[in-house]
C-alpha positions as CSV (number, residue, x, y, z in Angstrom):
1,X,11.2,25.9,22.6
2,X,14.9,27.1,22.7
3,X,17.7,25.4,24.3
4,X,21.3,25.9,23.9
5,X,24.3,22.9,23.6
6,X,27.7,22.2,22.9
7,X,28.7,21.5,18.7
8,X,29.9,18.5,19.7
9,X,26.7,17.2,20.8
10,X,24.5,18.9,18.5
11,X,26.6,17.6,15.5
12,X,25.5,14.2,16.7
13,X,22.1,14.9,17.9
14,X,20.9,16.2,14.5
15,X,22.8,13.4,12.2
16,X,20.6,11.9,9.4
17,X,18.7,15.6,8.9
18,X,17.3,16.5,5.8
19,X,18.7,19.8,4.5
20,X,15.8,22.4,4.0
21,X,15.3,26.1,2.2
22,X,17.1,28.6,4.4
23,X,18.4,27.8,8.3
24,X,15.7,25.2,8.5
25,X,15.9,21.4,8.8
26,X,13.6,19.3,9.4
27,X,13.8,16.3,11.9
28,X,12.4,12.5,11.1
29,X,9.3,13.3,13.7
30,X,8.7,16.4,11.4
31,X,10.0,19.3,13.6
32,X,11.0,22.4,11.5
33,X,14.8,23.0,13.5
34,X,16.3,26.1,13.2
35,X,20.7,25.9,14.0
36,X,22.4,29.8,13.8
37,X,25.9,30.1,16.0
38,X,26.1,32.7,18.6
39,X,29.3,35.0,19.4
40,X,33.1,34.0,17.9
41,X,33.9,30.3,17.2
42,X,37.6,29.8,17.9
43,X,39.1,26.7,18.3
44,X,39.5,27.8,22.4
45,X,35.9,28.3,22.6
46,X,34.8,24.9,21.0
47,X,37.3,23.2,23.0
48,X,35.9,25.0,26.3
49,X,32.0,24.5,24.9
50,X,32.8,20.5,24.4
51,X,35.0,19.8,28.1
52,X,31.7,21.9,30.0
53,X,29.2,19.6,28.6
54,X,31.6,16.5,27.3
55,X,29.2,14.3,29.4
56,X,26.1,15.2,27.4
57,X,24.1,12.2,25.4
58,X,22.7,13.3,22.5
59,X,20.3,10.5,22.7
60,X,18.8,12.2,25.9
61,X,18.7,15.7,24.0
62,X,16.6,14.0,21.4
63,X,14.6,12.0,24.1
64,X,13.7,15.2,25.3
65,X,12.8,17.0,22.4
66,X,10.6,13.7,21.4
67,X,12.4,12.7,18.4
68,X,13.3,9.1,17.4
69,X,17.0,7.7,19.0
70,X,19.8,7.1,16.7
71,X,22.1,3.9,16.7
72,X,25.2,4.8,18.6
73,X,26.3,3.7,21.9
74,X,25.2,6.2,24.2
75,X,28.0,8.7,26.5
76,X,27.2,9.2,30.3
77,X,23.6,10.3,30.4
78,X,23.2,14.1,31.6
79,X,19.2,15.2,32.7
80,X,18.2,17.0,29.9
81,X,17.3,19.8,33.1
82,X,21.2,20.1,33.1
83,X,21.6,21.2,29.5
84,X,22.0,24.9,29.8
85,X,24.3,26.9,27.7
86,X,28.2,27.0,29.1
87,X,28.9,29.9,31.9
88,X,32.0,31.6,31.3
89,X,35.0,31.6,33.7
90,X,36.2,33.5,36.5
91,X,37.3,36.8,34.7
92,X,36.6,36.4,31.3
93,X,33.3,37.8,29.7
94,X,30.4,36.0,28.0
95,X,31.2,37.0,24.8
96,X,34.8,35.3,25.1
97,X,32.7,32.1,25.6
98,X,29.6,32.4,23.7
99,X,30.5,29.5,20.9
100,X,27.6,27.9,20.7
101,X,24.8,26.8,18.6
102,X,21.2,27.9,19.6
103,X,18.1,25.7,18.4
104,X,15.2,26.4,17.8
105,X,12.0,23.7,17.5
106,X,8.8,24.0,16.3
107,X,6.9,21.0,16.7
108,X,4.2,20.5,13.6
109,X,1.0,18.5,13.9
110,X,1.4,14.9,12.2
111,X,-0.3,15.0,8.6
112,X,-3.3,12.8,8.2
113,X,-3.7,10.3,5.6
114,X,-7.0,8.8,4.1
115,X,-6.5,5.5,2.3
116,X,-9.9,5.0,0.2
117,X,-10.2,1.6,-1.1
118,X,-13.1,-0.1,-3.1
119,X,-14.0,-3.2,-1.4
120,X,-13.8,-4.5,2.1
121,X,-13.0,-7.2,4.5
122,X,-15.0,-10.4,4.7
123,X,-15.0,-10.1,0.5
124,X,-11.3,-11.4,0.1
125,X,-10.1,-9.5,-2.7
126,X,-6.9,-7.2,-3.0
127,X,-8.3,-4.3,-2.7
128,X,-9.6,-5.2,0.3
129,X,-6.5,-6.7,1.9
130,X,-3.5,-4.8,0.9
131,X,-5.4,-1.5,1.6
132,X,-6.0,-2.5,5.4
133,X,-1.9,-3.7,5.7
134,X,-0.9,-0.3,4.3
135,X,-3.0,1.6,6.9
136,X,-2.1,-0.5,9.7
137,X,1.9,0.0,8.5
138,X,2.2,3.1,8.4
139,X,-0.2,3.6,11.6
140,X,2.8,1.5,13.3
141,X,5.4,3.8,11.8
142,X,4.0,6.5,14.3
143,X,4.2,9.7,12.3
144,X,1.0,9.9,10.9
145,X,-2.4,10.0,11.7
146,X,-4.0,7.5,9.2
147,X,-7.4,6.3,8.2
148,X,-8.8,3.6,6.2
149,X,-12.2,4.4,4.5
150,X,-13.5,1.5,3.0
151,X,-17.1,1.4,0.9
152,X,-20.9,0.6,3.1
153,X,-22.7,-1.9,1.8
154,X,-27.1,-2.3,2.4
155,X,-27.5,-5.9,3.7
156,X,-28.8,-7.3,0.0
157,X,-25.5,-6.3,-1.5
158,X,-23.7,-7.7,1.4
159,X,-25.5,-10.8,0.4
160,X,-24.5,-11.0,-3.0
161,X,-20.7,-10.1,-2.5
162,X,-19.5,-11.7,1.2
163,X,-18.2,-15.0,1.4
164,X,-21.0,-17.6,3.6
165,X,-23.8,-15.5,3.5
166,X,-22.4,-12.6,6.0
167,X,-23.7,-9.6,7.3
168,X,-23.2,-6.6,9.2
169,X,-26.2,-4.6,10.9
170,X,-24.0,-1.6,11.3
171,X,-20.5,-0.2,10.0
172,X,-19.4,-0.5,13.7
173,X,-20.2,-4.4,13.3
174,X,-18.3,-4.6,10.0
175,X,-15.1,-2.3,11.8
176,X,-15.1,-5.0,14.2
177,X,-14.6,-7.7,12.4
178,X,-12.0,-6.4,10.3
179,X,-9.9,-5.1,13.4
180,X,-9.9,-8.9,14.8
181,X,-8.8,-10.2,11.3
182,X,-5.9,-8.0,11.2
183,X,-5.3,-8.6,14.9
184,X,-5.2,-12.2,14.2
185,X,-2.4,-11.8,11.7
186,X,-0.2,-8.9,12.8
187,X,-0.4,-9.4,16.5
188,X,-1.2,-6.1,18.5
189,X,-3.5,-3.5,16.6
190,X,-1.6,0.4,16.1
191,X,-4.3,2.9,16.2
192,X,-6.1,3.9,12.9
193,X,-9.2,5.0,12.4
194,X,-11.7,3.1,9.9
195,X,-14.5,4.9,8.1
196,X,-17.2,3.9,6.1
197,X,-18.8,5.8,2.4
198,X,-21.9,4.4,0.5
199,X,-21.1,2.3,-2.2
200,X,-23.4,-0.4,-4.5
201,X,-22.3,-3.4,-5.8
202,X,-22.6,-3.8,-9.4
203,X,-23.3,-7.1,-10.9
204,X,-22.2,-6.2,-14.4
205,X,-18.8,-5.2,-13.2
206,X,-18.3,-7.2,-10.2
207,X,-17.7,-4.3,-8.2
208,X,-18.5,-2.1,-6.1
209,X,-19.0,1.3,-6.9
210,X,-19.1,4.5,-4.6
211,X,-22.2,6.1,-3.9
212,X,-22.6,10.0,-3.9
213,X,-19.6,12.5,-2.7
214,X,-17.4,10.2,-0.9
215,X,-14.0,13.0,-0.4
216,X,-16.9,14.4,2.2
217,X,-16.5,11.3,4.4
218,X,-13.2,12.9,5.4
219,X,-13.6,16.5,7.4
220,X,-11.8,19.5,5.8
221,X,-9.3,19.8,8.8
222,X,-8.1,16.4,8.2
223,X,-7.9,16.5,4.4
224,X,-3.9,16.1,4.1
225,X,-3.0,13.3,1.9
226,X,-5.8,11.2,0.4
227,X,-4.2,7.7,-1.2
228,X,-6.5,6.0,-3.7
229,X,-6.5,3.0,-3.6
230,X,-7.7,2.2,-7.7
231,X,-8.2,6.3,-8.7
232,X,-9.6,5.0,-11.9
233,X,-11.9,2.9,-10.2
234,X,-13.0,5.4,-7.8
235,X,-12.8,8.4,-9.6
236,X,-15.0,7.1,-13.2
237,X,-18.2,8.8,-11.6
238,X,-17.3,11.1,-9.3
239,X,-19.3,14.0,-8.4
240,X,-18.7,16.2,-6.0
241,X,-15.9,18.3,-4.9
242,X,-12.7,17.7,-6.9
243,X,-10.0,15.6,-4.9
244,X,-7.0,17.7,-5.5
245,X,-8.7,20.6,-4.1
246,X,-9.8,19.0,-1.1
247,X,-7.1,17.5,-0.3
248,X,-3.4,18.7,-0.4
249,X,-1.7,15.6,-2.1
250,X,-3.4,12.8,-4.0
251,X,-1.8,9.4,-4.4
252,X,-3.3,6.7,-6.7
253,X,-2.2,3.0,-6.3
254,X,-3.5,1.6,-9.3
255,X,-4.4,-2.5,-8.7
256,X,-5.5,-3.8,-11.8
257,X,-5.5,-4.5,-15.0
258,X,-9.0,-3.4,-16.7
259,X,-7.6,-3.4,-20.2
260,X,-7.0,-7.0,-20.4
261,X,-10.2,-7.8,-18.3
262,X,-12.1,-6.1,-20.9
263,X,-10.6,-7.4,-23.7
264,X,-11.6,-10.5,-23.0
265,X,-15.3,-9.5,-22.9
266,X,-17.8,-9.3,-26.0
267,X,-16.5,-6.6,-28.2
268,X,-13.5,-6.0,-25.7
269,X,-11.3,-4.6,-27.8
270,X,-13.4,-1.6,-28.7
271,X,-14.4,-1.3,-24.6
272,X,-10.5,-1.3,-23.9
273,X,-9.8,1.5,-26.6
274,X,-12.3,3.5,-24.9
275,X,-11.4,2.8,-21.3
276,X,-8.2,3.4,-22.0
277,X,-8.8,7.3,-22.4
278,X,-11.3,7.8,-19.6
279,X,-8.8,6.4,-16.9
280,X,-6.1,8.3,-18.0
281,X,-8.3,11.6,-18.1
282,X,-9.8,10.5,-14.6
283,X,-6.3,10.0,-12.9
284,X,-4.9,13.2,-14.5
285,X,-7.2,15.6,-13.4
286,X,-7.9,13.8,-9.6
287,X,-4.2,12.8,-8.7
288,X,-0.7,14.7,-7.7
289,X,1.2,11.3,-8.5
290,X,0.2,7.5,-9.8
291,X,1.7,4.1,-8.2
292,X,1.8,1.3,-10.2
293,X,2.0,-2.0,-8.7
294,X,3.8,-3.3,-12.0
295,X,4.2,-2.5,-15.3
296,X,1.3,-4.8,-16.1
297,X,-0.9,-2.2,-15.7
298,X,-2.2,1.0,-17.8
299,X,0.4,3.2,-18.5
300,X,-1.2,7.1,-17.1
301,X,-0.5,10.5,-16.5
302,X,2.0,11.2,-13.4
303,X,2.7,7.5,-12.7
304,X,5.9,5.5,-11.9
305,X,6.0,1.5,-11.4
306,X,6.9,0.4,-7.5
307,X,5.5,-2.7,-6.0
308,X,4.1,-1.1,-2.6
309,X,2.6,-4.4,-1.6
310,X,3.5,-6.8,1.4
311,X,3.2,-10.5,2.9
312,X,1.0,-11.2,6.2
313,X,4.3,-11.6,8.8
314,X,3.0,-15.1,9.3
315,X,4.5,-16.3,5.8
316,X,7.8,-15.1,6.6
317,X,7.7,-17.2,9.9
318,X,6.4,-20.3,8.2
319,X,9.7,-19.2,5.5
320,X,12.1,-18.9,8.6
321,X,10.5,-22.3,10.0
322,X,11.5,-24.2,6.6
323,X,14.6,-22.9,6.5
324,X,15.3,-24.2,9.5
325,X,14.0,-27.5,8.7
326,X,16.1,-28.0,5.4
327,X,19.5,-26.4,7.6
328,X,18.6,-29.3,9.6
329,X,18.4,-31.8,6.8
330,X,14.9,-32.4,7.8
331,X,11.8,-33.3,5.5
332,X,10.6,-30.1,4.9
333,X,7.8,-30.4,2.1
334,X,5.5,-33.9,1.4
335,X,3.2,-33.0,-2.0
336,X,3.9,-31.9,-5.6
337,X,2.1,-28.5,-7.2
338,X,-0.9,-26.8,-6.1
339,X,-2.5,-23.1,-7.1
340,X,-4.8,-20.5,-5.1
341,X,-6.9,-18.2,-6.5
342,X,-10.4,-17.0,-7.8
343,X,-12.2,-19.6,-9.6
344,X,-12.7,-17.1,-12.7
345,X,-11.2,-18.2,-16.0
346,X,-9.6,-15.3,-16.8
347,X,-7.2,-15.9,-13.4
348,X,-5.4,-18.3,-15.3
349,X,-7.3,-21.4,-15.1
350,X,-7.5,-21.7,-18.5
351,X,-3.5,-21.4,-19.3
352,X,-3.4,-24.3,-16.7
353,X,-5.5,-26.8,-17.9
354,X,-4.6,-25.8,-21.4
355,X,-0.6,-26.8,-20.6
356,X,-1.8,-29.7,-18.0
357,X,-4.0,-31.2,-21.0
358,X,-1.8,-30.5,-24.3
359,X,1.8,-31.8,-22.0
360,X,-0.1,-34.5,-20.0
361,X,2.8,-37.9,-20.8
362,X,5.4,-35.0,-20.4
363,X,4.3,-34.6,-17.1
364,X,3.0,-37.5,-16.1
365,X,3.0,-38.1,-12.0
366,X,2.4,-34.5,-11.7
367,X,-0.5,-33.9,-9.0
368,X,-2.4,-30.8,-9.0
369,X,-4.7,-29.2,-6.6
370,X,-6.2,-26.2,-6.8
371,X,-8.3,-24.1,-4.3
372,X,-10.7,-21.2,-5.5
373,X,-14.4,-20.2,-5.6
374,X,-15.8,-17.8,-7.8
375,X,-18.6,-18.2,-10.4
376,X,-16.3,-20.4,-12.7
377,X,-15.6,-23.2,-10.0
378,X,-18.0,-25.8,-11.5
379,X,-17.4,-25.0,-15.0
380,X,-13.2,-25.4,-14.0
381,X,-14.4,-28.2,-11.9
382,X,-16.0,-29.9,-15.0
383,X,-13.7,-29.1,-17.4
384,X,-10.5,-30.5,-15.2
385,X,-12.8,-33.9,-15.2
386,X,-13.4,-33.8,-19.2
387,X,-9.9,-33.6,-19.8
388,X,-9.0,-36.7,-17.3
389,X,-6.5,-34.4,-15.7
390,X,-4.8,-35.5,-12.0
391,X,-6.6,-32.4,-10.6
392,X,-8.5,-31.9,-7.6
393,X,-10.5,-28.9,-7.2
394,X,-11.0,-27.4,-3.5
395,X,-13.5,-24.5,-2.2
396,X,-11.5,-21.4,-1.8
397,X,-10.0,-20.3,1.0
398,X,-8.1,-17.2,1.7
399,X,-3.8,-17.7,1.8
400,X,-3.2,-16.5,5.3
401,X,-7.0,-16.8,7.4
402,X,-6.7,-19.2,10.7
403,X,-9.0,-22.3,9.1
404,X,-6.4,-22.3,6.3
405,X,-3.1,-21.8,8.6
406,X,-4.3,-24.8,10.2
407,X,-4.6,-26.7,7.0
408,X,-1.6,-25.1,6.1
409,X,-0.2,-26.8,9.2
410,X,-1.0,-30.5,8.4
411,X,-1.3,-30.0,4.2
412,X,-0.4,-27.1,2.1
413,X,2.5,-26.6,4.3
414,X,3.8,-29.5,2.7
415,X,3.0,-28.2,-1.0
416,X,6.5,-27.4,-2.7
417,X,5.6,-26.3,-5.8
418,X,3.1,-23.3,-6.6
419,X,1.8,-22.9,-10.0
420,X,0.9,-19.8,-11.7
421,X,0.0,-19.1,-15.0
422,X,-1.7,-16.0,-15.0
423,X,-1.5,-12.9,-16.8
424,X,-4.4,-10.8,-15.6
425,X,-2.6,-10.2,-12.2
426,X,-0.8,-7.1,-11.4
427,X,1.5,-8.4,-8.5
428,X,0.1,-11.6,-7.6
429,X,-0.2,-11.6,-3.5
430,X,-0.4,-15.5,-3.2
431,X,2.6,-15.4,-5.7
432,X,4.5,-13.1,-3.0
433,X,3.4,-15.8,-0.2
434,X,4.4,-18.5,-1.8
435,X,8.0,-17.5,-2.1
436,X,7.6,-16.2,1.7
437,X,7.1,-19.7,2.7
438,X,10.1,-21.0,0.8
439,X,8.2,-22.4,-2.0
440,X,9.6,-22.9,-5.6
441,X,7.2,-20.9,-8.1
442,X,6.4,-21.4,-11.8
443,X,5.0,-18.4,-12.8
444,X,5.1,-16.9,-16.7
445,X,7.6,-14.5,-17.8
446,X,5.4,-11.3,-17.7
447,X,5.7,-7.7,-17.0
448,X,3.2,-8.5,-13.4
449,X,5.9,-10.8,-12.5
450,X,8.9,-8.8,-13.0
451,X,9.1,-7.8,-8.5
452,X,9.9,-11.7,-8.3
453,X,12.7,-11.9,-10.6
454,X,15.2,-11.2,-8.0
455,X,14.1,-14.6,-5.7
456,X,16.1,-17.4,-6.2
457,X,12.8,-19.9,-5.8
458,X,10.5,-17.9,-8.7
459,X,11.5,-19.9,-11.9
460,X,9.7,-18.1,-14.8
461,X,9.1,-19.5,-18.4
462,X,8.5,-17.9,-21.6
463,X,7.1,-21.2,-23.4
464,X,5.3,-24.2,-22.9
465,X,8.5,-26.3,-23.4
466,X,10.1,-24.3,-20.3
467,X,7.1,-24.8,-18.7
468,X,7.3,-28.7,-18.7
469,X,11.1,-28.2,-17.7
470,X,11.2,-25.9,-15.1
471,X,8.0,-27.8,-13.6
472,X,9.7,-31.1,-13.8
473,X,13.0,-29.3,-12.2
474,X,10.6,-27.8,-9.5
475,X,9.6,-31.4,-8.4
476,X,13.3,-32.9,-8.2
477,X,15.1,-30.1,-5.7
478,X,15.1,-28.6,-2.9
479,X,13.7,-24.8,-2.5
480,X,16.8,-22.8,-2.0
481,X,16.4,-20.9,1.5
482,X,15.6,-17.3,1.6
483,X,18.4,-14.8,2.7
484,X,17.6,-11.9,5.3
485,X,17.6,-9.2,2.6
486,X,14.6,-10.8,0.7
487,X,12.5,-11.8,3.4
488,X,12.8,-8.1,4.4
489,X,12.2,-6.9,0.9
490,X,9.0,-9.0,0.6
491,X,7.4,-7.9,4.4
492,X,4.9,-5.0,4.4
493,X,7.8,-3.5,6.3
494,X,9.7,-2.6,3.6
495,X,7.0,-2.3,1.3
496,X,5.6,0.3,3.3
497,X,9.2,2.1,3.3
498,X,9.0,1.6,-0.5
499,X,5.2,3.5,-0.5
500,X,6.8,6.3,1.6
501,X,9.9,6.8,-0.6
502,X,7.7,6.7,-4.0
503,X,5.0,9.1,-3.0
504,X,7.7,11.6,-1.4
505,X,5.2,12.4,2.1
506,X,6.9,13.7,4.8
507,X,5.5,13.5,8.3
508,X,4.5,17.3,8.5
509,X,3.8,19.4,5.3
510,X,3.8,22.9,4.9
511,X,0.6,25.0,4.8
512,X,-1.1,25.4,1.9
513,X,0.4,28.1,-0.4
514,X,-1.4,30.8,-2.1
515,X,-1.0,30.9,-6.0
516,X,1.3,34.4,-6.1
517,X,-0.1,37.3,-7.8
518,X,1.2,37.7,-11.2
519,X,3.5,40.5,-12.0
520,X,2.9,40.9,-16.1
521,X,-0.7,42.1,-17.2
522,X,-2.1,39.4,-19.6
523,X,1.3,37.0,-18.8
524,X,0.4,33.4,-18.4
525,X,3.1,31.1,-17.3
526,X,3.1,27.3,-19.2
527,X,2.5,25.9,-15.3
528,X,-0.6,28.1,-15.1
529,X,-2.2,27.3,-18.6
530,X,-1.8,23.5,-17.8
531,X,-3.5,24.3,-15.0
532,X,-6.1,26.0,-15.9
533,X,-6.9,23.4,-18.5
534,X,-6.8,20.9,-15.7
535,X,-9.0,22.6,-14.3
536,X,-11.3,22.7,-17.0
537,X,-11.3,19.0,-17.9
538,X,-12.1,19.0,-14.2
539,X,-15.5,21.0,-14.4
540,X,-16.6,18.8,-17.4
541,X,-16.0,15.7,-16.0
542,X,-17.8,17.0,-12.7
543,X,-20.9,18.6,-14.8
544,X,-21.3,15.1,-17.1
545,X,-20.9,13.0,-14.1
546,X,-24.3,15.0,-12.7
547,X,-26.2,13.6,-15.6
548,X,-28.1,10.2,-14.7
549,X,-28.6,9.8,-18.3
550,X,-24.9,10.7,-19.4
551,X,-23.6,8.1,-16.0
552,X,-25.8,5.2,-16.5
553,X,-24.5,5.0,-21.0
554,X,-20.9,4.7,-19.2
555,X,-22.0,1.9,-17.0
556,X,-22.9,4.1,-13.7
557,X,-25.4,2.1,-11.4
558,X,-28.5,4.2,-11.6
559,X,-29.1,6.1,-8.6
560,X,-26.1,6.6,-7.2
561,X,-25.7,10.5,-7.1
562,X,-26.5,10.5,-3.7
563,X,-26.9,7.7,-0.9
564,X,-30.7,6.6,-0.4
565,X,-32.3,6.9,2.9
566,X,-31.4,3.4,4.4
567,X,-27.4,4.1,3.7
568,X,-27.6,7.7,5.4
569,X,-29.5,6.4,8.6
570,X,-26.9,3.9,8.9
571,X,-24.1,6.0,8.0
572,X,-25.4,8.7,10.4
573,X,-24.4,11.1,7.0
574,X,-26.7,14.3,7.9
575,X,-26.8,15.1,3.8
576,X,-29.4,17.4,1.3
577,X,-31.3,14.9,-1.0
């Protein structure tokens, strides 16, 4: 499109533009711009150009053209049908009054983005949380088209991993009941698109693992940005078509911290030393860029630390709800100390009971309940009752669901004090929601913790003597009230500004770019050779990968080159056996 205006109004219609390569800018919305001045610019002519079209909104100009409105108090509204380019007057030529700026739009497609993740709504773990927030974030930002592909499950897996026995006849069943769990906590849906890949759950790992070629669950036409949501993770046995070639940017969010999982296994050390080098060859060769949560986890190729992570908006309500009670002098919190989290040992339950146990007269009156479930409740359970610790032990529940909000209503609402002693965490999510709800936090002084630092409520200790302090202290005051600044810097809001920021996406990306023809016979350029080695370590990993043998010594389920029968027909994938 082409339409002519005034300087004046232009200068404030295209404030905040990004300067590009050459005439070109490019607008928030993604629109390349193009700005070139027409015929002589004297001070006469602006003058004339600014009194002809002085009642010109530059507001409405960008209304018109589609592109977001910026925050200034608007002039006298002109119909965007009005905004032509200045006539001259009686006697005098065009030329004489030709200062003006022509621009030029060309509106580019929004960019899609496929968040992969490795586990899915109704099994309440991070990876299947946080994934489903980012999507829905930066669905509500409006500039991209996004979708979430999360991993298919056959009905006996479902079984062994789903809270309550659950189970989904179709991935349309499944996409249902993740839509109303997000409705439930962010209020009105944006549009995204959820997607299903085959995946197996493996016992020995507690995870699942894809099935088969999953980059093909997105079409070519659509393959602009993939984000992975744990590359190492989903990238160990990948065969198929290499990521970075099908798609034109790949972002890894890495989630967690295998080493010091594995490490605390049967000859972990050794398993840690190895794993070390596959998942930094695996995010190398598969992603453009790595995001790590904190500096907790594996140190890889390409990677920078950013915490990209958000609360459910109904913790920062429930924090704006006790600040208003303790402004008003009111009661705001009833019990002492309690912890959430999976009832696994290695999630800090036995820091906790170690400290509870060996500081027990120190911190005598102290009351602790904790809520998990996980396949070291009874053994926690038991060992809580051993020690003749003032602990109760509760059945999991998940932070933020609606049974819990209620409960949270009449009980944990009234917790002041959460405890956290683990280590394995990356960012700790019901860390980040305790401090949401105004809640003072004892957490230890370690690199996953170091996002919380800046909140005036997250007391961190180095030893078990600060420990017994900084608990006791905890117990005596009042949570200090969170300021505007943090509560925004903890929403998904922000974090999803944060996400945008660190993985430098745009709206609208160029088209691909052909490698240019070299101009030297035999000359390799230092960019080129890396390449080509990437590429390379790309092939091997792809032809090993084809090798049940070679997949099932590294821990690969067996079987899981392609989906079986069952998983197609209810993926409706059409694919050669």
């Amino acid at each position: 499109m082409r339409r002519i205006f005034s300087p004046n109004v232009l200068q404030r219609v295209f404030a905040g533009l990004k300067p590009a390569h050459g005439p070109w800018n490019r607008d928030s919305s993604g629109s390349r711009v193009a700005v070139c001045v027409r015929g002589e610019t004297t001070e006469t002519d602006r003058q004339r150009c600014h009194l002809q079209l002085q009642g010109c909104n530059a507001n409405a100009i960008r209304t018109w053209l589609g592109w977001p409105l910026l925050p200034f108090p608007p002039l006298p509204t002109v119909s965007p049908s009005h905004l032509s380019r200045p006539q001259p007057q009686h006697g005098q030529s065009h030329r004489s009054s030709s200062c003006v700026l022509e621009v030029l739009v060309f509106m580019a497609p929004k960019q899609h983005i496929a968040i992969f993740t490795t586990a899915s709504l109704p099994w309440m773990t991070g990876t299947a949380v946080n994934p489903l927030y980012r999507a829905a974030y930066l669905a509500k930002a409006g500039d991209w088209e996004v979708t979430l592909v999360v991993p298919w499950l056959s009905k006996a897996d479902q079984l062994l991993v789903y809270p309550n026995k659950m189970k989904f006849g179709s991935p349309a069943e499944q996409e249902d009941y993740v839509r109303r769990w997000l409705e439930e906590r962010i209020g009105v849906l944006p549009r995204f698109n959820i997607l299903f890949y085959p995946g197996k759950f493996s016992t020995e790992k507690r995870s699942i693992l894809p099935v088969g070629d999953i980059t093909q669950t997105v079409s070519d036409d659509k393959a602009d940005i993939a984000v992975l949501e744990e590359p190492e993770h989903l990238t160990w046995y990948h065969h198929g078509r290499r990521w970075k070639n099908k798609f034109r940017k790949v972002i890894g969010v890495v989630h967690t911290n295998y080493l010091e999982y594995v490490k605390r296994e049967k000859n972990g050390y050794i398993s840690a030393f190895i794993l070390k080098y596959i998942n930094s060859w695996v995010t190398d060769i598969y992603c453009h860029k790595v995001i790590r949560l904190s500096a907790a986890t594996q140190d890889v190729p390409r990677s920078v630390i950013c915490n990209v992570h958000g609360v459910n908006p109904k913790f920062i309500e429930i924090g704006k709800l006790k600040h208003q009670q303790l402004c008003q002098r009111e009661q705001a919190f009833f019990k002492g100390a309690y912890y959430i989290g999976k009832m696994v040992w290695s999630k800090g339950y036995t820091e906790l009971l170690q400290l509870l146990h060996k500081h027990q007269k120190e911190l005598s009156g102290l009351k602790m309940e904790l809520y998990g479930s996980g396949e070291d409740a009874d053994e926690v359970k038991g060992s809580a009752e051993r020690l003749n610790l003032d602990i109760r032990v509760y059945p999991g529940r998940d932070h933020g669901d609606s049974i819990f909000h209620e409960c949270i209503i009449l009980v944990c609402l009234s917790y002041k004090v959460f405890i956290n002693p683990s280590t394995t965490d990356v960012v700790c999510t019901t860390t980040a929601e305790a401090l949401a709800m105004g809640k003072i936090v004892i957490c230890a002084n370690h690199p996953s913790n170091d996002f919380f630092k800046r909140f005036p409520n997250c007391h961190m200790y180095s030893t078990e003597k600060e420990f017994v302090k900084l608990t006791m202290k905890a117990m005596a005051e009042e949570p200090i009230p969170l300021s505007e600044e943090l509560r925004h810097e903890i929403s998904w809001e922000a974090a999803t500004e944060r996400f945008l920021k660190i993985a430098d996406i745009a709206p609208t990306m160029s088209a691909r770019q052909q490698p240019p023809s070299s101009q030297h016979f035999m000359h390799i350029s230092p960019d080129e050779l890396k390449k080509n080695m990437e590429e390379a370590s790309a092939f091997f990993h792809n032809t090993i990968s084809g090798f049940e043998t070679a997949r099932c010594v590294f821990g690969a389920i067996p079987n899981t080159l392609q989906p079986d029968e069952q998983q197609r027909k209810e993926l409706g994938w059409n694919l050669q056996g």
